[in-house]
BALO-119638 format. One record per residue: x, y, z of N, C-alpha, C in turn; residue number from 1; residue in three letters. Coordinates in Angstrom, 1 decimal. Last residue first. Layout:
     n_X     n_Y     n_Z    ca_X    ca_Y    ca_Z     c_X     c_Y     c_Z    n  res
       X       Y       Z       X       Y       Z       X       Y       Z  NUM  ALA
...
END
This chain:
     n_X     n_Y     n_Z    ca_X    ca_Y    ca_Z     c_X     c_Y     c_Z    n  res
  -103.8   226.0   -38.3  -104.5   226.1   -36.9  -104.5   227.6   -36.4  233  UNK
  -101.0   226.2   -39.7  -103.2   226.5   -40.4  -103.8   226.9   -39.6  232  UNK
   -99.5   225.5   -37.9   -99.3   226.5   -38.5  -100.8   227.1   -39.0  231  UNK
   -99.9   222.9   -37.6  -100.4   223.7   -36.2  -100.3   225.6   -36.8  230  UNK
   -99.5   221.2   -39.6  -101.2   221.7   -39.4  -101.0   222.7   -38.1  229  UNK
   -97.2   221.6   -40.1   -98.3   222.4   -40.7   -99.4   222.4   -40.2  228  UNK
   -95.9   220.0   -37.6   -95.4   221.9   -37.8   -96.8   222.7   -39.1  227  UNK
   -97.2   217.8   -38.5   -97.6   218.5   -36.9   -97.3   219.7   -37.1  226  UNK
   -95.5   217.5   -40.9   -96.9   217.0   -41.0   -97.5   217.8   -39.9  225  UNK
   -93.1   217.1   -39.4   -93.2   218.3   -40.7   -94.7   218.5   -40.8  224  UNK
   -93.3   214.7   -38.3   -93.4   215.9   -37.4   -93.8   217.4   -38.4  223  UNK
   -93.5   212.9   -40.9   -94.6   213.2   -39.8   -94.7   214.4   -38.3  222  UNK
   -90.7   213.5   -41.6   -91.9   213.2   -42.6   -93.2   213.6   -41.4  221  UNK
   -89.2   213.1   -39.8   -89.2   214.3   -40.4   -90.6   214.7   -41.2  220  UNK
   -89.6   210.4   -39.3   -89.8   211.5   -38.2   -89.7   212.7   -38.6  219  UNK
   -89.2   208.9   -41.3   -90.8   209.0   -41.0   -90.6   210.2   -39.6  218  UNK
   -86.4   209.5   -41.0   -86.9   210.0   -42.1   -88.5   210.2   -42.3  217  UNK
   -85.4   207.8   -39.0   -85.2   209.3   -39.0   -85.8   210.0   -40.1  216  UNK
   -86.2   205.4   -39.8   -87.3   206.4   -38.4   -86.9   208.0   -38.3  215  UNK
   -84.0   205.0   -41.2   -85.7   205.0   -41.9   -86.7   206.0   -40.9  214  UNK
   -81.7   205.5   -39.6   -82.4   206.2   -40.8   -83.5   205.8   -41.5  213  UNK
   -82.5   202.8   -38.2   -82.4   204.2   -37.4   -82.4   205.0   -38.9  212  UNK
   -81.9   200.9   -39.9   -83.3   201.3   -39.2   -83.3   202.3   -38.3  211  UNK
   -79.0   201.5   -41.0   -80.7   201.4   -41.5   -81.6   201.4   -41.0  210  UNK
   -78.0   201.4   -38.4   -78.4   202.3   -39.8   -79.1   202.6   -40.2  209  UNK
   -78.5   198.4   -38.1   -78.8   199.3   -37.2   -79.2   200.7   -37.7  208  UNK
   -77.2   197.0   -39.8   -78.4   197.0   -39.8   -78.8   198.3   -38.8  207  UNK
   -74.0   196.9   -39.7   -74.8   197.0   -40.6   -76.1   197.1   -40.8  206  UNK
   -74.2   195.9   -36.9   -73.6   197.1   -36.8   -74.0   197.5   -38.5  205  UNK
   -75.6   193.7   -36.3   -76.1   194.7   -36.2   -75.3   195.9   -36.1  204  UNK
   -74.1   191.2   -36.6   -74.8   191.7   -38.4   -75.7   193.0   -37.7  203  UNK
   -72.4   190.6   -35.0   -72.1   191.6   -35.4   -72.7   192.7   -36.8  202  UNK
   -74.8   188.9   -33.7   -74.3   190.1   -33.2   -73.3   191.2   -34.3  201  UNK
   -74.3   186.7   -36.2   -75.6   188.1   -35.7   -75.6   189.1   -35.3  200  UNK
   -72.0   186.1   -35.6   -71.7   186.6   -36.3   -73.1   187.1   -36.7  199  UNK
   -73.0   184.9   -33.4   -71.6   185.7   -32.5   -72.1   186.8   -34.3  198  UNK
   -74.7   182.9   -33.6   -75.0   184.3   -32.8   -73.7   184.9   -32.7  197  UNK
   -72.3   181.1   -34.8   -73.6   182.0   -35.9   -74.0   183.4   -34.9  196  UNK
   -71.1   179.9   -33.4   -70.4   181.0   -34.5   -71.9   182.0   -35.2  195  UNK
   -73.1   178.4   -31.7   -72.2   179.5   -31.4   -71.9   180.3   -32.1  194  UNK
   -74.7   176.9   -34.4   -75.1   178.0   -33.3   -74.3   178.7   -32.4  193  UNK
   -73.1   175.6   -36.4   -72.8   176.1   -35.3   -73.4   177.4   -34.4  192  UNK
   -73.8   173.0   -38.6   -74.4   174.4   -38.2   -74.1   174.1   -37.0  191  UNK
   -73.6   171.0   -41.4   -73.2   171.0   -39.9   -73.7   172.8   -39.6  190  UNK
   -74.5   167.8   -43.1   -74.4   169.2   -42.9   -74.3   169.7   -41.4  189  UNK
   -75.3   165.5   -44.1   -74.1   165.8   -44.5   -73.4   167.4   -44.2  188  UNK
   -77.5   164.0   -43.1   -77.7   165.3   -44.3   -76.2   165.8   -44.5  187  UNK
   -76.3   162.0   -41.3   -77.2   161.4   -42.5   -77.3   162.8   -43.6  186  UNK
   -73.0   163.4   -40.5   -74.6   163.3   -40.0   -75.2   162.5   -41.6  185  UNK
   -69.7   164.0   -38.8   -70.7   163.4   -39.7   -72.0   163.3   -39.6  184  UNK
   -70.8   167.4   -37.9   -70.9   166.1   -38.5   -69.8   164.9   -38.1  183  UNK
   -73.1   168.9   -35.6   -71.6   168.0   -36.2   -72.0   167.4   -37.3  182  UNK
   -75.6   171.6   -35.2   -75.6   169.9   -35.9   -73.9   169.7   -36.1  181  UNK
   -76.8   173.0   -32.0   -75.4   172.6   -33.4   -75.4   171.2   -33.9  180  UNK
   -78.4   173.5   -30.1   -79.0   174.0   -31.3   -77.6   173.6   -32.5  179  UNK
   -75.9   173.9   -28.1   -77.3   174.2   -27.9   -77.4   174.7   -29.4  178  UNK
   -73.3   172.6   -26.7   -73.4   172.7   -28.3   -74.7   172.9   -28.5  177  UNK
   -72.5   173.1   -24.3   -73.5   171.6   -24.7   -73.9   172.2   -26.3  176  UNK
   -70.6   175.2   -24.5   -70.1   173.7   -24.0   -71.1   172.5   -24.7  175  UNK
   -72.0   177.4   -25.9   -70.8   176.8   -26.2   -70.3   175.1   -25.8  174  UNK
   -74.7   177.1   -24.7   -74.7   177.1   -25.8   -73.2   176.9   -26.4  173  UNK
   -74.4   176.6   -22.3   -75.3   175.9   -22.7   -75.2   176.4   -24.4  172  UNK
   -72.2   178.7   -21.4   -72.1   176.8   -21.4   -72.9   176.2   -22.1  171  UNK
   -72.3   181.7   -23.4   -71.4   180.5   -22.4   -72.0   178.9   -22.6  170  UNK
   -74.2   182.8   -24.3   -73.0   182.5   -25.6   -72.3   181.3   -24.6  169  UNK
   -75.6   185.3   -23.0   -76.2   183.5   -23.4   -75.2   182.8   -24.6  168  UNK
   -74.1   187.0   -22.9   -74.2   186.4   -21.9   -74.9   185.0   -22.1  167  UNK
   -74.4   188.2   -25.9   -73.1   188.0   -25.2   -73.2   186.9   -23.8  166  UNK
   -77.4   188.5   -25.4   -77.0   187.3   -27.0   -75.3   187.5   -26.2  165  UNK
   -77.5   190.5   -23.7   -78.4   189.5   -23.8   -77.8   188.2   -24.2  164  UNK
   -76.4   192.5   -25.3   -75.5   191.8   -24.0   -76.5   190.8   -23.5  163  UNK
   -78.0   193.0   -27.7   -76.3   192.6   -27.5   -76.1   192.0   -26.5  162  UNK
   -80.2   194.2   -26.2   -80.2   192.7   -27.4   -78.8   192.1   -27.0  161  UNK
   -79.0   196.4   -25.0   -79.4   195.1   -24.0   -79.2   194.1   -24.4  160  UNK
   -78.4   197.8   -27.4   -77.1   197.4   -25.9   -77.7   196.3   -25.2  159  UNK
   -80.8   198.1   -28.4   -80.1   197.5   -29.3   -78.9   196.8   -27.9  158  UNK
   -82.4   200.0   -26.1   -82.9   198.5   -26.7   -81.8   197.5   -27.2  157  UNK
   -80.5   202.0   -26.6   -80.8   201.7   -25.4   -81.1   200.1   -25.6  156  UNK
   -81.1   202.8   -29.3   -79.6   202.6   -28.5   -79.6   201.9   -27.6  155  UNK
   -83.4   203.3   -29.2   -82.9   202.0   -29.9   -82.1   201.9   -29.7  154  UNK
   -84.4   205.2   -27.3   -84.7   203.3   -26.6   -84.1   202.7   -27.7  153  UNK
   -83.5   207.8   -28.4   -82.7   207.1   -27.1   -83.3   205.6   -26.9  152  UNK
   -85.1   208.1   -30.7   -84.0   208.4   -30.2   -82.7   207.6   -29.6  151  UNK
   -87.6   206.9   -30.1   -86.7   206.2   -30.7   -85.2   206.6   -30.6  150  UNK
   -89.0   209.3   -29.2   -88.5   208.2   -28.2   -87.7   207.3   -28.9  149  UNK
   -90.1   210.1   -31.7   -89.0   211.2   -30.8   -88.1   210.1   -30.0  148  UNK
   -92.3   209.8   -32.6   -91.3   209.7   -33.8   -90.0   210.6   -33.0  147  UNK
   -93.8   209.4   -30.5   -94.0   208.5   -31.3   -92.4   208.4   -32.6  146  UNK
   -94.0   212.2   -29.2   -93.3   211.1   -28.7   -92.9   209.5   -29.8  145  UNK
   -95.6   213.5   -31.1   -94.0   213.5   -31.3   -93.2   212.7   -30.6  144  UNK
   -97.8   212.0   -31.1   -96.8   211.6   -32.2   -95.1   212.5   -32.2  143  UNK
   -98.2   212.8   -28.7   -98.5   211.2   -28.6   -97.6   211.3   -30.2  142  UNK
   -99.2   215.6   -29.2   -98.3   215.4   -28.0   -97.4   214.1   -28.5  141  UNK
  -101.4   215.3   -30.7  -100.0   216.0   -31.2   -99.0   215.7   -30.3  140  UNK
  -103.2   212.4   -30.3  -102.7   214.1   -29.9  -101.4   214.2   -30.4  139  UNK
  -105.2   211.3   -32.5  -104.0   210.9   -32.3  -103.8   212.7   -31.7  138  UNK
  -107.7   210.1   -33.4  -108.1   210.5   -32.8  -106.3   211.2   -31.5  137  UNK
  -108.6   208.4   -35.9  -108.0   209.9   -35.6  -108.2   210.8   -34.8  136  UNK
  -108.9   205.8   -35.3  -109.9   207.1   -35.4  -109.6   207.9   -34.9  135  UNK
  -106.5   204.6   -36.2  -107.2   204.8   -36.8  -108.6   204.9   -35.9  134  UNK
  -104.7   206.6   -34.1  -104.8   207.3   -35.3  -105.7   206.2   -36.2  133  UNK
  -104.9   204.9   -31.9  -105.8   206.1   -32.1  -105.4   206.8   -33.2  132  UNK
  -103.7   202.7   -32.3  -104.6   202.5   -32.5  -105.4   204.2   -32.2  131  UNK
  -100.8   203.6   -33.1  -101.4   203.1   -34.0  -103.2   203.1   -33.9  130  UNK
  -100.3   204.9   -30.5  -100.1   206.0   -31.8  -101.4   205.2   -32.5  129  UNK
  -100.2   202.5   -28.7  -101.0   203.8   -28.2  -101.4   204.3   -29.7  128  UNK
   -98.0   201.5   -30.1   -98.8   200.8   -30.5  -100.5   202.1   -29.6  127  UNK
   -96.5   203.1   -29.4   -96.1   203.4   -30.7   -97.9   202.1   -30.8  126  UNK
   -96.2   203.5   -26.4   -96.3   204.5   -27.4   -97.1   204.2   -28.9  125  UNK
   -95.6   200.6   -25.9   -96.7   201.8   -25.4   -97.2   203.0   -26.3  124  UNK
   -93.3   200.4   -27.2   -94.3   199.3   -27.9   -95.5   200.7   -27.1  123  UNK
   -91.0   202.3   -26.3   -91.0   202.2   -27.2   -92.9   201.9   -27.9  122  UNK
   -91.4   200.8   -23.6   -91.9   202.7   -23.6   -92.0   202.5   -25.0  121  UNK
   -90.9   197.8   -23.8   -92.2   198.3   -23.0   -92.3   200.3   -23.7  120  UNK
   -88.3   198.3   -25.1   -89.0   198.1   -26.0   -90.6   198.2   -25.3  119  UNK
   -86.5   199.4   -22.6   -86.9   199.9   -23.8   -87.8   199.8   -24.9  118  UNK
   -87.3   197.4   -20.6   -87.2   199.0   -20.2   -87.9   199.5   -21.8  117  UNK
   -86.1   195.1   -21.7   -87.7   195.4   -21.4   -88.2   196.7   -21.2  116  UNK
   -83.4   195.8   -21.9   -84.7   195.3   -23.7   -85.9   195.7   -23.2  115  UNK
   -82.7   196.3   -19.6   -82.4   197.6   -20.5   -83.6   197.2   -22.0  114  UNK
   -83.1   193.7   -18.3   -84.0   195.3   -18.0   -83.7   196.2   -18.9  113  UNK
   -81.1   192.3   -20.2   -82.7   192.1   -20.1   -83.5   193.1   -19.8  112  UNK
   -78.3   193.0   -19.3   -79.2   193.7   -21.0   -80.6   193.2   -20.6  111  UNK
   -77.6   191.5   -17.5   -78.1   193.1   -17.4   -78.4   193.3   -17.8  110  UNK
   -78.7   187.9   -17.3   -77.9   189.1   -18.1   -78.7   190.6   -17.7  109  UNK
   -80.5   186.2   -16.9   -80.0   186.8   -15.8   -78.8   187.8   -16.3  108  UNK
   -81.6   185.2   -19.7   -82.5   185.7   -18.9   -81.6   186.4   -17.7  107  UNK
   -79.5   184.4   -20.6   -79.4   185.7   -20.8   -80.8   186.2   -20.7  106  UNK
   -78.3   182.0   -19.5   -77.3   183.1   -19.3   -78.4   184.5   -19.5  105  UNK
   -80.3   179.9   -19.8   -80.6   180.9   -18.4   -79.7   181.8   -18.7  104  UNK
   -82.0   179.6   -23.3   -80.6   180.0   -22.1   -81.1   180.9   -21.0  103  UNK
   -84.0   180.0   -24.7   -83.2   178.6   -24.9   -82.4   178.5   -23.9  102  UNK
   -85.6   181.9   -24.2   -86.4   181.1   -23.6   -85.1   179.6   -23.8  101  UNK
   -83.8   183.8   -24.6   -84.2   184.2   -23.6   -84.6   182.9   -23.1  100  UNK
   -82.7   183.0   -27.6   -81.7   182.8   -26.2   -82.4   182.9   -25.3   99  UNK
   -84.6   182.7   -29.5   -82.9   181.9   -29.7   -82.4   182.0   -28.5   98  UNK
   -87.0   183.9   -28.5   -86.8   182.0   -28.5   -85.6   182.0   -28.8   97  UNK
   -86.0   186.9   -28.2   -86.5   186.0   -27.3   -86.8   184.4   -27.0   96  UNK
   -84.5   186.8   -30.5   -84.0   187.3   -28.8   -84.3   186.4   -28.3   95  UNK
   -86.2   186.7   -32.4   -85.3   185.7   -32.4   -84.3   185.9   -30.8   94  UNK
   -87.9   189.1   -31.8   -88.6   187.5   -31.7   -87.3   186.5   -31.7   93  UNK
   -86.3   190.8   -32.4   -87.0   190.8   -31.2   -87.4   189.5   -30.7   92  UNK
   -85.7   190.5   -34.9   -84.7   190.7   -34.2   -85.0   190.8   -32.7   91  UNK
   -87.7   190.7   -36.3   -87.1   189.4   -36.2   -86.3   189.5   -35.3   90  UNK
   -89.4   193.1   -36.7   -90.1   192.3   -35.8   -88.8   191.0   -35.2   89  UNK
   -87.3   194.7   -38.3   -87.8   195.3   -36.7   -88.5   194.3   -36.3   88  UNK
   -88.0   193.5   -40.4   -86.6   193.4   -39.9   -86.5   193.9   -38.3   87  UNK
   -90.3   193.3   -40.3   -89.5   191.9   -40.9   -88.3   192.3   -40.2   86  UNK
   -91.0   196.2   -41.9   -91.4   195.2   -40.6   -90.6   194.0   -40.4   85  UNK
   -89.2   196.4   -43.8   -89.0   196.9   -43.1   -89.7   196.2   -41.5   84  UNK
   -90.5   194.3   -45.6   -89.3   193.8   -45.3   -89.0   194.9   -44.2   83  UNK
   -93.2   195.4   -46.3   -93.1   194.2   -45.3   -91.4   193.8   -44.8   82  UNK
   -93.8   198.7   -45.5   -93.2   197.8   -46.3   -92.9   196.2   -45.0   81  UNK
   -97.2   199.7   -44.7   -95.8   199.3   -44.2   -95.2   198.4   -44.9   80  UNK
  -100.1   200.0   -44.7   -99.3   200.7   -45.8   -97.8   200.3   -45.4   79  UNK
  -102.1   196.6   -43.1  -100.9   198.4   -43.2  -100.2   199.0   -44.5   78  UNK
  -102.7   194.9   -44.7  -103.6   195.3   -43.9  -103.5   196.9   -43.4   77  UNK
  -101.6   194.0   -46.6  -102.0   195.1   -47.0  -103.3   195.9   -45.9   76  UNK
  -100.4   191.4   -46.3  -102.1   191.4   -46.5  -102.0   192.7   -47.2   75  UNK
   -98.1   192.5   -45.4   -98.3   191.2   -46.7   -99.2   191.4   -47.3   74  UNK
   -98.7   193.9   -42.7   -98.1   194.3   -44.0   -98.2   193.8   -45.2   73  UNK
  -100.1   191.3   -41.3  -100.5   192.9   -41.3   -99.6   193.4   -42.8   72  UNK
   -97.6   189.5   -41.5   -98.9   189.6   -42.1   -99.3   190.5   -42.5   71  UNK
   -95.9   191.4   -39.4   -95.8   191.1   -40.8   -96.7   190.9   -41.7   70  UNK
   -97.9   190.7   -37.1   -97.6   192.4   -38.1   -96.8   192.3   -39.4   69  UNK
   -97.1   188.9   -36.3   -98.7   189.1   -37.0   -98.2   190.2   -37.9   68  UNK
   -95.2   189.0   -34.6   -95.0   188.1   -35.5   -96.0   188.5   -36.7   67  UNK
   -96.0   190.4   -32.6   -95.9   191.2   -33.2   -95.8   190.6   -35.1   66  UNK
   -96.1   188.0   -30.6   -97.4   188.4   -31.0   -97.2   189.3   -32.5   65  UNK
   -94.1   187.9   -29.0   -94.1   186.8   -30.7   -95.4   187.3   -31.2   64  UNK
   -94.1   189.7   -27.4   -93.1   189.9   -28.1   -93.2   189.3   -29.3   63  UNK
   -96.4   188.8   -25.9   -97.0   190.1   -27.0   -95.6   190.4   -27.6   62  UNK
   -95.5   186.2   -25.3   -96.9   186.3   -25.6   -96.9   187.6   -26.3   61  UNK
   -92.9   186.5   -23.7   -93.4   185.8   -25.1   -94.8   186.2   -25.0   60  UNK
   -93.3   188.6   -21.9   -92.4   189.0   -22.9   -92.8   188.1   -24.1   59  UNK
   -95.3   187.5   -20.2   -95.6   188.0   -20.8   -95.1   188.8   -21.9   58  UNK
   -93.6   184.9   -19.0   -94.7   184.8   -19.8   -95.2   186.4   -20.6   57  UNK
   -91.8   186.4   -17.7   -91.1   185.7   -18.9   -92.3   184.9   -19.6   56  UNK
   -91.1   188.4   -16.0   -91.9   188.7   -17.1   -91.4   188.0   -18.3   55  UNK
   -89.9   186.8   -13.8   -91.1   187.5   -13.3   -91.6   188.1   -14.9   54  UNK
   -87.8   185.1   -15.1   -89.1   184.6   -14.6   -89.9   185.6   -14.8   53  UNK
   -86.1   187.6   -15.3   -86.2   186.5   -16.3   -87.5   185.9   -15.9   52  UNK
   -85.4   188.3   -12.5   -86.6   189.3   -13.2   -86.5   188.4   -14.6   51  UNK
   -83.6   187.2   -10.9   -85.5   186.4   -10.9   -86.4   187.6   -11.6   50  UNK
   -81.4   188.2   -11.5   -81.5   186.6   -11.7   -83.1   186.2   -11.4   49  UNK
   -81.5   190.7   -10.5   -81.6   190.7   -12.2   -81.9   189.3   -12.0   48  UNK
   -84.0   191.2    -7.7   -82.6   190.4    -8.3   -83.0   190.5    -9.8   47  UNK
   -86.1   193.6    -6.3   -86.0   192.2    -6.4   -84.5   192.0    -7.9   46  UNK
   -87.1   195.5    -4.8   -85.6   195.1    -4.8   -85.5   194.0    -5.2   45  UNK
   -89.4   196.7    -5.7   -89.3   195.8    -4.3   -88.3   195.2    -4.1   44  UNK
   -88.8   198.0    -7.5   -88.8   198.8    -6.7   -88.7   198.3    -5.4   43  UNK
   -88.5   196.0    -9.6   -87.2   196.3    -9.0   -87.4   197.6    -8.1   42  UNK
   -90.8   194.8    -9.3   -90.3   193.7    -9.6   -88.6   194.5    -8.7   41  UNK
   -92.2   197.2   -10.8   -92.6   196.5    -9.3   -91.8   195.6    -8.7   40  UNK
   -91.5   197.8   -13.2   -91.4   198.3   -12.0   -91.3   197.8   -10.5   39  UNK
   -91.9   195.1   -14.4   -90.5   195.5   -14.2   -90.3   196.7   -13.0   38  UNK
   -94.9   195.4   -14.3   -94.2   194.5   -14.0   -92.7   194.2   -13.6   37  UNK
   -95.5   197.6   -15.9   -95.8   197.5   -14.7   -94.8   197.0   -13.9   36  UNK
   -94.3   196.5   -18.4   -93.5   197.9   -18.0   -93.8   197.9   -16.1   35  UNK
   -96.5   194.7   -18.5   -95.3   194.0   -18.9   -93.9   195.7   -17.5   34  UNK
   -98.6   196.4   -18.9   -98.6   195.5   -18.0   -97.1   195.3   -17.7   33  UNK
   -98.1   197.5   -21.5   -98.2   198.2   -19.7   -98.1   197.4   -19.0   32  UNK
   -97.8   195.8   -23.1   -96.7   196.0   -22.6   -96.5   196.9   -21.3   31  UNK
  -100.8   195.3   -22.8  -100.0   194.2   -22.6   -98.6   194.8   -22.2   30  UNK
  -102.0   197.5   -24.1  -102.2   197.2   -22.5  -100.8   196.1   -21.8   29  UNK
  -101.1   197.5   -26.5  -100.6   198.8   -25.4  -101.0   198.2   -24.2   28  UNK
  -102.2   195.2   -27.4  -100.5   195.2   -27.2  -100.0   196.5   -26.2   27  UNK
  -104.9   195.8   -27.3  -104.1   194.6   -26.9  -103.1   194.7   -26.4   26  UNK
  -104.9   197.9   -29.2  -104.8   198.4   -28.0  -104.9   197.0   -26.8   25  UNK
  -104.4   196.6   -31.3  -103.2   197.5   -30.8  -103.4   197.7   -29.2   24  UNK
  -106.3   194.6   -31.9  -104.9   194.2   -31.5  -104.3   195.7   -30.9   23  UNK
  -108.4   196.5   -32.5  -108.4   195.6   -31.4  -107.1   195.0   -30.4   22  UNK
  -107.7   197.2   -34.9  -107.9   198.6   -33.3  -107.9   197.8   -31.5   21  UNK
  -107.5   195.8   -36.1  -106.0   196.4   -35.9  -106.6   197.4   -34.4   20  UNK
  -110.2   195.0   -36.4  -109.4   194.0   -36.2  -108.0   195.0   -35.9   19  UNK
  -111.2   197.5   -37.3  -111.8   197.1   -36.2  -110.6   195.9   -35.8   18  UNK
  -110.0   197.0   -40.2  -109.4   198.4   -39.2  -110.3   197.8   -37.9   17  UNK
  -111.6   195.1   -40.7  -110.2   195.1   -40.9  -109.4   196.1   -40.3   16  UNK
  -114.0   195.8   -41.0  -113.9   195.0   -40.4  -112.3   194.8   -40.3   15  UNK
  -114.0   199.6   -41.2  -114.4   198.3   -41.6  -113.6   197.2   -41.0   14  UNK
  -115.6   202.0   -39.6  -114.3   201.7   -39.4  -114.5   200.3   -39.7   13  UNK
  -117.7   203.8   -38.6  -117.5   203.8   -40.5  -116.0   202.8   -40.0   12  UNK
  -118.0   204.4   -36.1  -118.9   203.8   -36.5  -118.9   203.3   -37.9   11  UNK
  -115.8   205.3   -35.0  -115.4   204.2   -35.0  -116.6   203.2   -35.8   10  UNK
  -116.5   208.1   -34.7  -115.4   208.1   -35.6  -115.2   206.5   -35.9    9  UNK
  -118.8   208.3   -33.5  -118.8   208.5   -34.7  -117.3   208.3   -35.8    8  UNK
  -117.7   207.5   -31.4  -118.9   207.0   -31.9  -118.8   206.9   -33.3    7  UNK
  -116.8   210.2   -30.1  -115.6   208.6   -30.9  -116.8   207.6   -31.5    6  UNK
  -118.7   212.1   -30.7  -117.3   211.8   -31.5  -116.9   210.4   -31.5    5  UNK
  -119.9   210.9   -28.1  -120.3   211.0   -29.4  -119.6   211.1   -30.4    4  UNK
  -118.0   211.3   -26.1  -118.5   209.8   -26.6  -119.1   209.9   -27.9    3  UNK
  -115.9   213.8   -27.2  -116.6   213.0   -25.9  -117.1   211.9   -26.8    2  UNK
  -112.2   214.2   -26.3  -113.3   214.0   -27.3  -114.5   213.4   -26.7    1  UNK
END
């Protein structure tokens, strides 16, 4: 499309869609980067035990970023139900501060390249989608990826989460009781951060479902959308 087009497409775009255009294409650069980063990291042969470090500033920074997107939904900044965001943002964000940044286990776990593998192609895509459809400017190509690549990265994504949250279960959070109130205590109350991630992990054989049938349903919904207009066309 040449300059004048996008000109024109971004010249009516009010201060609130200018704000989402900004962040997305924020987040597509950031998880390129991030995706960069993993390449480079294991083409130069470098160890599961120092790829925790090598994208451990940029995993927090646009993984907690997404935190906003809830907002985004609340506000009505997006047409997106807020509990469906909520449930795809928390599960990412609580990875990353309940274990990545609390435990060495599961920065040096094998699930880590498989989350960053997946959720980098996943976030590329899907935040690519976001900010060129608002100025519609979205190739047909770019949404079937958009409602195709889920496929295979939330299988893919979900195995890493898992063995992520499996591998950071050992010393620092079994032995030194990481994040567990005992009692007796002044509040009278006790929480076991071991039993609890164990019984997270298993809260994604009930959840998973669900969010694999919702995407399987905006995938019908929006490819069906591609099959007509190319039909008109």
């Amino acid at each position: 499309m040449s300059n004048k087009a996008m000109k024109s497409n971004t010249s009516g775009l009010s201060m609130g869609k200018i704000y989402l255009l900004v962040y997305n294409a924020a987040q597509t650069l950031g998880w390129s980067y991030m995706l960069w980063q993993s390449l480079v990291h294991f083409l130069n042969r470098g160890t599961w035990d120092a790829f925790g470090s090598e994208i451990k500033w940029t995993v927090i920074i646009f993984q907690n970023a997404a935190v906003l997107e809830i907002l985004h939904a609340a506000v009505g900044l997006v047409p997106s139900s807020v509990l469906v965001v909520l449930m795809q943002v928390y599960s990412r964000v609580f990875l990353v501060c309940g274990a990545l940044l609390a435990t060495q286990g599961a920065t040096t776990s094998p699930g880590l390249p498989l989350c960053i593998l997946a959720w980098s192609i996943t976030e590329i895509i899907r935040y690519a989608y976001y900010a060129l459809n608002l100025v519609d400017m979205v190739p047909s190509s770019l949404t079937f990826l958009r409602y195709s690549t889920f496929l295979v990265m939330y299988p893919l994504g979900i195995t890493g989460e898992l063995l992520c949250m499996y591998h950071s279960l050992g010393f620092e959070i079994f032995e030194k009781k990481l994040f567990t109130i005992s009692m007796p205590n002044a509040g009278n109350f006790a929480f076991n951060y071991y039993y609890f991630l164990i019984f997270y992990m298993f809260w994604y054989i009930p959840w998973f479902p669900v969010l694999l049938g919702h995407m399987l349903s905006q995938r019908r919904k929006m490819l069906g959308k591609e099959q007509k207009k190319s039909k008109s066309n």
